[in-house]
N, CA, C and O atoms as a DFTB+ gen file, in Angstrom:
540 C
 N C O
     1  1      28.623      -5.650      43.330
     2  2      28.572      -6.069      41.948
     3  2      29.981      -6.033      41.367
     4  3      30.844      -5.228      41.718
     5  1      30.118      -6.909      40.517
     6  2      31.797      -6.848      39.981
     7  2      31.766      -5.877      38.894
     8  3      30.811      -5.424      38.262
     9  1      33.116      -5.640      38.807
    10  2      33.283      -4.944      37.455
    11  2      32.746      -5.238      35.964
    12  3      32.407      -4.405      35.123
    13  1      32.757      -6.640      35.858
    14  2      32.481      -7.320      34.747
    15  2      30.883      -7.700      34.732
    16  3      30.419      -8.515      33.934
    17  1      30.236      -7.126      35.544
    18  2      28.811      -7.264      35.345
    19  2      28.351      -5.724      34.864
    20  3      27.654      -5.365      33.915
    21  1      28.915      -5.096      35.737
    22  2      28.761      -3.519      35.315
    23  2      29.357      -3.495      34.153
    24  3      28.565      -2.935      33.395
    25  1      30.486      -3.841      33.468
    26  2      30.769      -3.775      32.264
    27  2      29.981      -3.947      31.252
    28  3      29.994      -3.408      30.145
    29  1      29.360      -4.653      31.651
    30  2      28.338      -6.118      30.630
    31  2      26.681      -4.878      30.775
    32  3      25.864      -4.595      29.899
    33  1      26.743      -4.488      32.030
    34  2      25.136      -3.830      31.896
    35  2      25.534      -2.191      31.034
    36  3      24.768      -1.492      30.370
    37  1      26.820      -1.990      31.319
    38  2      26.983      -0.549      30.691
    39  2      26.670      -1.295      29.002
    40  3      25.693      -1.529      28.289
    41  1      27.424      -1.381      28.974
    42  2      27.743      -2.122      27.206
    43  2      26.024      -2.415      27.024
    44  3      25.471      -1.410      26.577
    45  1      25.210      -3.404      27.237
    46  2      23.813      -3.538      26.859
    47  2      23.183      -2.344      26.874
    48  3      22.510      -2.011      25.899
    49  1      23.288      -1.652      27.806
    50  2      22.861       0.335      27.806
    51  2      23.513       0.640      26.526
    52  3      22.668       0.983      25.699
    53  1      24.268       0.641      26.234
    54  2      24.424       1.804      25.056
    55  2      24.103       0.731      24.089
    56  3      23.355       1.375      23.353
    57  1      24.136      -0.196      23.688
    58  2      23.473      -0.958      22.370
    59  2      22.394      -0.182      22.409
    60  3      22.183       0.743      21.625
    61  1      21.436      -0.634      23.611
    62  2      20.069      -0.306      23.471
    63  2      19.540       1.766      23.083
    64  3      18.746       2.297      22.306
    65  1      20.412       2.231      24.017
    66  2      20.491       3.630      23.460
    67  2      20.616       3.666      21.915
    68  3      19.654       4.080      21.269
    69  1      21.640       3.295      21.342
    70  2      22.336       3.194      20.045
    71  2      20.781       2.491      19.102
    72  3      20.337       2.969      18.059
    73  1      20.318       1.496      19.714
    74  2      19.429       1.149      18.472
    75  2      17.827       2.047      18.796
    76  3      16.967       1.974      17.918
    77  1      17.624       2.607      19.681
    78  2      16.386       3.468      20.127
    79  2      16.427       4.574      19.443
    80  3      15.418       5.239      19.209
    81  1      17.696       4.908      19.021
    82  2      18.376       6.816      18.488
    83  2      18.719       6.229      16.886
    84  3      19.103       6.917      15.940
    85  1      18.517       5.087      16.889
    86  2      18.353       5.104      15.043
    87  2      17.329       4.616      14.690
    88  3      17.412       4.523      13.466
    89  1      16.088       4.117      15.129
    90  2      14.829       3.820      15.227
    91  2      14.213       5.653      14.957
    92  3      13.588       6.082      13.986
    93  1      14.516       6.148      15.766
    94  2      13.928       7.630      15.936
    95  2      14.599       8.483      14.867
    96  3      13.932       9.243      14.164
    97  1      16.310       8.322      14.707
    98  2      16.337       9.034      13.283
    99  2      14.958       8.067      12.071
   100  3      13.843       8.418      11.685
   101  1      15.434       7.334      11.929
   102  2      14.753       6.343      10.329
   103  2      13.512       7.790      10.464
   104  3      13.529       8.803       9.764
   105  1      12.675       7.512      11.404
   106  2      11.645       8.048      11.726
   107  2      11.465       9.709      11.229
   108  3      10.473      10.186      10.678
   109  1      12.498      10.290      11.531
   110  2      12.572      11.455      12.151
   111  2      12.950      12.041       9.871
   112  3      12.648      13.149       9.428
   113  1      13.584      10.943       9.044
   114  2      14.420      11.532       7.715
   115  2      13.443      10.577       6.826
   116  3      13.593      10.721       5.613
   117  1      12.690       9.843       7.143
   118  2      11.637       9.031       6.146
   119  2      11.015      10.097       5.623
   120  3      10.465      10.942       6.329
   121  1      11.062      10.155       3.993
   122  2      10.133      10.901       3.708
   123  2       8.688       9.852       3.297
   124  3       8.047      10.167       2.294
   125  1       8.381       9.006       3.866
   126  2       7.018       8.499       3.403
   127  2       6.510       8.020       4.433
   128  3       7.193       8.241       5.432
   129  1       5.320       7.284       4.660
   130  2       4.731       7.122       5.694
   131  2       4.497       5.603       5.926
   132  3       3.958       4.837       5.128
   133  1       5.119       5.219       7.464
   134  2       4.527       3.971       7.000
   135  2       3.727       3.560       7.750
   136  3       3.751       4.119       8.846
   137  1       2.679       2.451       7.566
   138  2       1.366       2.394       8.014
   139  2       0.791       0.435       8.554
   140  3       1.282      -0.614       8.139
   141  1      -0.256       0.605       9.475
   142  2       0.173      -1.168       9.622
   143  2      -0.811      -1.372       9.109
   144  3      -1.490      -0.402       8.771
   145  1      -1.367      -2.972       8.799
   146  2      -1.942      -3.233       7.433
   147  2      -3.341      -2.943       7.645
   148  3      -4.053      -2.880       6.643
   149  1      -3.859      -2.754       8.801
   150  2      -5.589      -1.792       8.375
   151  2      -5.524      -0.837       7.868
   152  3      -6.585      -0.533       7.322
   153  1      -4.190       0.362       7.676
   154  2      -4.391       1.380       7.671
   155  2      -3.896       0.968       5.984
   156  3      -4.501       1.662       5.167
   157  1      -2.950       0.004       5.384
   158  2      -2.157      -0.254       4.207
   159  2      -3.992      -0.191       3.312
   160  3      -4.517       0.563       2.493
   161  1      -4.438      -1.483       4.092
   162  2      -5.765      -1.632       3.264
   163  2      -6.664      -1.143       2.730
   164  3      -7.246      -1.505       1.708
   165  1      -6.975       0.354       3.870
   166  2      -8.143       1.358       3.219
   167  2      -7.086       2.173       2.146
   168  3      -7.663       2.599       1.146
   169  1      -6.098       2.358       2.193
   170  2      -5.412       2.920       1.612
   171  2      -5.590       2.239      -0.086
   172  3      -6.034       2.901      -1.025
   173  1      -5.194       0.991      -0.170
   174  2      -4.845       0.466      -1.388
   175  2      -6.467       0.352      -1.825
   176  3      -6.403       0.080      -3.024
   177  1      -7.499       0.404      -1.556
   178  2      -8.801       0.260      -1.402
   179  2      -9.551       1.353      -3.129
   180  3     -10.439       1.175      -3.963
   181  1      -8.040       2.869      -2.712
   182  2      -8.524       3.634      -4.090
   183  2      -7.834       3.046      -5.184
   184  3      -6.839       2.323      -5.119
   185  1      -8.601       3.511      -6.442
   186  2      -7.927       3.398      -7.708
   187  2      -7.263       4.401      -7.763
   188  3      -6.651       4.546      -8.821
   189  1      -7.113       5.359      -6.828
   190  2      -5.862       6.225      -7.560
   191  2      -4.801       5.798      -6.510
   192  3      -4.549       6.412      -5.473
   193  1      -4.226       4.665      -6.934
   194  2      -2.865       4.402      -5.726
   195  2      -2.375       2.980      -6.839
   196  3      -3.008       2.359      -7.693
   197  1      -1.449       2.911      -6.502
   198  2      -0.684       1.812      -7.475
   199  2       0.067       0.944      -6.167
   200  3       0.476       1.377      -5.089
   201  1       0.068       0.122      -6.494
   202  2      -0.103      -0.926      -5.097
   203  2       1.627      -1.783      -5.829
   204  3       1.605      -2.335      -6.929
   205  1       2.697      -1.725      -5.126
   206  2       4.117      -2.377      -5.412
   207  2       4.767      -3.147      -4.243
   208  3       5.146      -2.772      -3.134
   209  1       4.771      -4.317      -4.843
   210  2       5.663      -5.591      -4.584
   211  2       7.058      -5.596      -4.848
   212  3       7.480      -5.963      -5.945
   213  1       7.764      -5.244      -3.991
   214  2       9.548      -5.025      -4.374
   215  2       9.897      -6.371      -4.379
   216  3      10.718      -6.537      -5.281
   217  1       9.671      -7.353      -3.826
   218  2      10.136      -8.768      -3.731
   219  2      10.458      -9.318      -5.251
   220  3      10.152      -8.708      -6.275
   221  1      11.106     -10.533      -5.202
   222  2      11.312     -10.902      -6.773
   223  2      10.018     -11.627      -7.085
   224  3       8.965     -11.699      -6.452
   225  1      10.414     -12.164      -8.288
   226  2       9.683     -12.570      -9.529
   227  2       8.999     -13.869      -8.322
   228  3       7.825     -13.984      -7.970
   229  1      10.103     -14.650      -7.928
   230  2       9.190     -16.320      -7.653
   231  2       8.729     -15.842      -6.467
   232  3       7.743     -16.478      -6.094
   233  1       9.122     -14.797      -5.581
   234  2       8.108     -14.536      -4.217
   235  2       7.028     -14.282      -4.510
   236  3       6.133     -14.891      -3.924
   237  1       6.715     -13.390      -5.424
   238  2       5.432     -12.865      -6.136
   239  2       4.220     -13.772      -6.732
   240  3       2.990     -13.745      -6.710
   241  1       5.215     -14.564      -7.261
   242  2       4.054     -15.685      -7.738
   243  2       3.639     -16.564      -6.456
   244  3       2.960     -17.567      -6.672
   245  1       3.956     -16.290      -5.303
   246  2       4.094     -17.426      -4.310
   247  2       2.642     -17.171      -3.839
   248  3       1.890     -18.068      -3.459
   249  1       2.309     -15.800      -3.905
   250  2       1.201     -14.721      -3.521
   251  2       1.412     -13.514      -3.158
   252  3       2.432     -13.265      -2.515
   253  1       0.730     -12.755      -3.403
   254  2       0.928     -11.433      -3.507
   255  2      -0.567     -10.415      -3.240
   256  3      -1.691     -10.875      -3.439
   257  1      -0.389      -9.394      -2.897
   258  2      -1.809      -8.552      -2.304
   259  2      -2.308      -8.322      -4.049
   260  3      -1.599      -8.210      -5.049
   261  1      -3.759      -8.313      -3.905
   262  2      -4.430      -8.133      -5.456
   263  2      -3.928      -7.087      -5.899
   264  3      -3.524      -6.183      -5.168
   265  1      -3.884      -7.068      -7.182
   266  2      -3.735      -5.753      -8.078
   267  2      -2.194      -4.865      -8.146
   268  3      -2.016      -3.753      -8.644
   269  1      -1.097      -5.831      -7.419
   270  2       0.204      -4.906      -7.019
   271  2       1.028      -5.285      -8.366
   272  3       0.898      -6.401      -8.868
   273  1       1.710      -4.500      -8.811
   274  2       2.795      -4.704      -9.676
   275  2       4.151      -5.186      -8.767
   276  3       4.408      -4.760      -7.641
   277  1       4.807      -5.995      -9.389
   278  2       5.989      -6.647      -9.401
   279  2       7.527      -6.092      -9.897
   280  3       8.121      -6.691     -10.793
   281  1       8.060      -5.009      -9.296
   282  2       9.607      -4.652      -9.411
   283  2      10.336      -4.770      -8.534
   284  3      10.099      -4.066      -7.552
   285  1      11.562      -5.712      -8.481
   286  2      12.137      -6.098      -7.434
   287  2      13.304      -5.014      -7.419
   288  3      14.048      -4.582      -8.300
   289  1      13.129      -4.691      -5.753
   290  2      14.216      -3.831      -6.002
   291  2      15.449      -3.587      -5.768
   292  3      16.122      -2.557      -5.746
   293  1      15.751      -5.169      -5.518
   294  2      17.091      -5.438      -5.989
   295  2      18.053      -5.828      -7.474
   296  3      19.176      -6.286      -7.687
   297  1      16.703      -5.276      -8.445
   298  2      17.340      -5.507      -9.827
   299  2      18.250      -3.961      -9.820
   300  3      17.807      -3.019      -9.163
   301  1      19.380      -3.845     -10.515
   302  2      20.097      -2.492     -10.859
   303  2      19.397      -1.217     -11.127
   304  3      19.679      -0.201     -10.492
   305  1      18.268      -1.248     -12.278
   306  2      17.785      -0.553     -12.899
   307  2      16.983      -0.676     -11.977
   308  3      16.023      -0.471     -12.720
   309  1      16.366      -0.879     -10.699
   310  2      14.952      -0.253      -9.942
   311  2      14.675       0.541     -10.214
   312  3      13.508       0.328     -10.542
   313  1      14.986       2.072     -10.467
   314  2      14.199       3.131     -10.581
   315  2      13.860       3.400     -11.864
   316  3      12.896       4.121     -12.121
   317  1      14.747       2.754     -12.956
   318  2      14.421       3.000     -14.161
   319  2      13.186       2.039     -14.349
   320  3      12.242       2.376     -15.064
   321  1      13.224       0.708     -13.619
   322  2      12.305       0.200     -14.028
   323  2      10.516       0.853     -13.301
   324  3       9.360       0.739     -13.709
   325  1      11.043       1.406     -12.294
   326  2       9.831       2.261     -11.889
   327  2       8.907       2.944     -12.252
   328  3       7.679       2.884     -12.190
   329  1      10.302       4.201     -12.990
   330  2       9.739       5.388     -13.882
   331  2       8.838       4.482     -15.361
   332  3       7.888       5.019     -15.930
   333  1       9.307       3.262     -15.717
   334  2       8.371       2.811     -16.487
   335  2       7.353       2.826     -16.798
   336  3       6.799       3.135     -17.854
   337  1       6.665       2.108     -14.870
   338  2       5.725       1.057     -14.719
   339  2       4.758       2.472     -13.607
   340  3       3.592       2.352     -13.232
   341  1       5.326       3.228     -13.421
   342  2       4.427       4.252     -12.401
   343  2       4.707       5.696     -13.200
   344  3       5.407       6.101     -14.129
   345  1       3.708       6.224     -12.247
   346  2       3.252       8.091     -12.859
   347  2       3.848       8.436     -11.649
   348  3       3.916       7.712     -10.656
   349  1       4.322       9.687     -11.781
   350  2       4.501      10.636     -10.280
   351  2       3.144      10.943      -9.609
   352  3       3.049      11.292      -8.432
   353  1       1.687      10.722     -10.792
   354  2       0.808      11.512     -10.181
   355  2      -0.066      10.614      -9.292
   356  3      -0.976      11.114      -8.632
   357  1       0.158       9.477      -9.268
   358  2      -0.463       8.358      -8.408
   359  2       0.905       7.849      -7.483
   360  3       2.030       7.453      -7.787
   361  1       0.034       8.127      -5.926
   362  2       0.758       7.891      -4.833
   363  2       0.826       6.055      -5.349
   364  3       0.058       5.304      -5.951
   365  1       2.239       5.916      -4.696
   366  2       2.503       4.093      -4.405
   367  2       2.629       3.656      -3.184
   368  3       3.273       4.242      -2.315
   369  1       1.775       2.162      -2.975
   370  2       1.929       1.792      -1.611
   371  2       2.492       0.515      -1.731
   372  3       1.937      -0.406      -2.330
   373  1       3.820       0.418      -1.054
   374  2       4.744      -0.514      -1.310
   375  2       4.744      -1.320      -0.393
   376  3       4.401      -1.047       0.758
   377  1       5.122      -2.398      -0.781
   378  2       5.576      -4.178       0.206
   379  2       6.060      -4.916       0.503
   380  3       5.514      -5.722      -0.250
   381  1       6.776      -5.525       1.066
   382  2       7.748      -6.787       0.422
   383  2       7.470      -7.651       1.124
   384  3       6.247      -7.796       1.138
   385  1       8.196      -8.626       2.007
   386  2       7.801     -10.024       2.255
   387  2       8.030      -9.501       4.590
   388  3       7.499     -10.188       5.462
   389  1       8.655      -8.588       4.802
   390  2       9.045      -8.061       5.775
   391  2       9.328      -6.605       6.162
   392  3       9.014      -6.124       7.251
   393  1       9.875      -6.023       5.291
   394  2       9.583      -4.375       5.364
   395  2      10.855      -3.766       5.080
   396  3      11.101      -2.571       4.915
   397  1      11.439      -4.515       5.053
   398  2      13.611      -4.172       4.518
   399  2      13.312      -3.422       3.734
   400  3      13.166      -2.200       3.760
   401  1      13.162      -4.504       2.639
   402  2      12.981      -3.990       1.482
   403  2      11.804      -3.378       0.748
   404  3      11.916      -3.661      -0.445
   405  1      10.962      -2.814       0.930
   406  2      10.167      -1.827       1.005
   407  2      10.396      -0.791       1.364
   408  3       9.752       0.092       0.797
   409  1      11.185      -0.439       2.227
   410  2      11.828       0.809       3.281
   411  2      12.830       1.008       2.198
   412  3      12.964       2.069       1.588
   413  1      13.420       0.092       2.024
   414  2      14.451       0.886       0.849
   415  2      14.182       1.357       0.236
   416  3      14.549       2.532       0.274
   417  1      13.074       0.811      -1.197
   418  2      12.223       0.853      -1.967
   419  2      11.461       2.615      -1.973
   420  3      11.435       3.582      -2.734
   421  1      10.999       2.291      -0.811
   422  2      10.306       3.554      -0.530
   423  2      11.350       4.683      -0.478
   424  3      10.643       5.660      -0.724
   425  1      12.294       5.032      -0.350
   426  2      13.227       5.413       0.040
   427  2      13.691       5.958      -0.935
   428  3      13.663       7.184      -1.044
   429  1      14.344       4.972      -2.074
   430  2      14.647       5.098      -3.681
   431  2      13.315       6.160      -4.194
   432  3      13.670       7.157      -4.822
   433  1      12.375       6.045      -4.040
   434  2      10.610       6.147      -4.333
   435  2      10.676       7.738      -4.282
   436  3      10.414       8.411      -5.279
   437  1      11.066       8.334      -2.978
   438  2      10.249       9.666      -2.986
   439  2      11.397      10.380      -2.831
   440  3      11.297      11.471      -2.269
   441  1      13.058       9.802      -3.409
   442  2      13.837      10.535      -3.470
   443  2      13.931      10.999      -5.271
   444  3      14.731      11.783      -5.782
   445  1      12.822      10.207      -5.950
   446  2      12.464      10.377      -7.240
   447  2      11.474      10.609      -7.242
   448  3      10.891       9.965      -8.115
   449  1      10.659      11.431      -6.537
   450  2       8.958      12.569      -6.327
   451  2       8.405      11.899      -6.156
   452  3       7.547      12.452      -5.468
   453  1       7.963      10.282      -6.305
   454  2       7.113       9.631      -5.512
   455  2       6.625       9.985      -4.666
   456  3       7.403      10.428      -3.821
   457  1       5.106      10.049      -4.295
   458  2       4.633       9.646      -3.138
   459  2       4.613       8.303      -2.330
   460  3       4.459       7.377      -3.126
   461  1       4.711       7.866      -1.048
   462  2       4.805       6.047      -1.036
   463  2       3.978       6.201       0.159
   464  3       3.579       7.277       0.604
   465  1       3.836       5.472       0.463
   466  2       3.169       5.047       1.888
   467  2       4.234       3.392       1.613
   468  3       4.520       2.803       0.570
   469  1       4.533       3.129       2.885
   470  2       5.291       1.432       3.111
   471  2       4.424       0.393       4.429
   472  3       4.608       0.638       5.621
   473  1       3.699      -0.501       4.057
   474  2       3.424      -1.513       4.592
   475  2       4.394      -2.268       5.812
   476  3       5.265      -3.113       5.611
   477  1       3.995      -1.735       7.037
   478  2       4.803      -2.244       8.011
   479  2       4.999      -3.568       8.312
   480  3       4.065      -4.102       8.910
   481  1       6.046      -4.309       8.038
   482  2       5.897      -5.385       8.669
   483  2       6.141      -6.696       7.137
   484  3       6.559      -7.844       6.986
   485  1       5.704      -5.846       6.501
   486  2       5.184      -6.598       4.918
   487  2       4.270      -7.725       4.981
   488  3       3.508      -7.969       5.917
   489  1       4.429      -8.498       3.738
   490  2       3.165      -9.259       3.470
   491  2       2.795     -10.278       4.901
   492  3       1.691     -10.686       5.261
   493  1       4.460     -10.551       5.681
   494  2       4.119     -11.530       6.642
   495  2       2.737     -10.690       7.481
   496  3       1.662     -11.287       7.544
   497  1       2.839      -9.695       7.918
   498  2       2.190      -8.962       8.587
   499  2       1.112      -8.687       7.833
   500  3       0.238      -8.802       8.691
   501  1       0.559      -8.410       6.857
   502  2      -0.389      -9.042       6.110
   503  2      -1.009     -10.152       6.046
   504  3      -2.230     -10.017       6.125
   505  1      -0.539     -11.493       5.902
   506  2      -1.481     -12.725       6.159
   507  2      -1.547     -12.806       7.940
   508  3      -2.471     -13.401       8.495
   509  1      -0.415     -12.108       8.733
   510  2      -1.453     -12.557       9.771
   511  2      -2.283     -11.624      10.412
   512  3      -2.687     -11.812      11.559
   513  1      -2.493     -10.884       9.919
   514  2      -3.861     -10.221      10.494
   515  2      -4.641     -10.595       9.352
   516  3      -5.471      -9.711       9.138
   517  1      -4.740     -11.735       8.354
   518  2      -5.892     -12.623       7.929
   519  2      -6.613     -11.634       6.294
   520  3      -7.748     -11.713       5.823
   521  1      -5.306     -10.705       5.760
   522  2      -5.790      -9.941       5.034
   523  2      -5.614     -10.883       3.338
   524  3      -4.503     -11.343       3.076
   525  1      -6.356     -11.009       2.690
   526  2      -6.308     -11.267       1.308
   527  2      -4.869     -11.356       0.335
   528  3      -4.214     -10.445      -0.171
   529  1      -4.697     -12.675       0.304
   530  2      -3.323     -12.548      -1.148
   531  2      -4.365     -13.236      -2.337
   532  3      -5.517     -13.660      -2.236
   533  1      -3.556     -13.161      -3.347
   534  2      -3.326     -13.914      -4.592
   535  2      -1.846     -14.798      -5.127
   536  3      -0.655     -14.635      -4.867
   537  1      -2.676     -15.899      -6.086
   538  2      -1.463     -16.164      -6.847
   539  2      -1.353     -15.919      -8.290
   540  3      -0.301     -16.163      -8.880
C-alpha cells in the first residue's frame, strides 16, 4: 500500500473518531431529552406540555404540528421572548424543520429551568413517518 493511501485512510480514521466523540459528548452535556416522533407524539398528546416551533414566522405557516407556538429562535430576544409565551411549570417539546435548531433552542431552554424534550429529526421526520401538520 502507498503512503498516500495510508495517509488518506489514517486522516478518514480520525474524522470519523472526531465526529463519533462529539456525537457522544452532545449526548453525554444535553440537558434535555431527545426523542423520535412516536415517542414526540404521546408526549405532546398531554395538556400539560406546551408544544414549540423554533422555525420562523413563513415556515410555520407552511405547516406546523397542532397546537405549537411559534418563537423563532433566531430572533435576538429568544429567551425573552420565551419567558413571555411559557411557564417554567409546563415541560416544552420543541421542533424545527430538522433538529439544528431545536437542539439549540432546547439548549437556550433548560439553561433557563425549562424542561424540553427535542423532536429528533424535526418536522421533516415528522411528516415522514405520516404524523399530522396544520396550516
Amino acid at each position: 500500500m502507498s503512503s498516500r493511501i495510508i495517509s488518506l485512510l489514517i486522516a478518514a480514521a480520525v474524522i470519523i473518531f472526531a465526529w463519533v466523540a462529539y456525537k457522544i459528548y452532545c449526548k453525554l452535556t444535553d440537558k434535555f431529552k431527545t426523542v423520535k416522533s412516536d415517542e414526540f407524539e404521546k408526549i405532546i398528546s398531554s395538556k400539560e406540555i406546551v408544544v414549540l416551533d423554533v422555525r420562523t414566522a413563513e415556515e410555520f405557516a407552511s405547516g406546523h404540528i397542532i397546537n405549537a407556538v411559534n418563537i423563532n429562535v433566531y430572533e435576538s430576544n429568544f429567551i425573552d421572548l420565551a419567558k413571555a409565551e411559557l411557564t417554567e411549570e409546563k415541560p416544552v417539546a420543541v421542533y424545527c424543520r430538522s433538529g439544528v435548531r431545536s437542539r439549540k433552542a432546547a439548549s437556550q431552554l433548560t439553561k433557563n429551568g425549562y424542561e424540553v424534550v427535542n423532536l429528533d429529526g424535526g418536522i421533516l421526520a415528522w411528516k415522514r413517518h405520516g404524523k399530522a401538520v396544520v396550516c
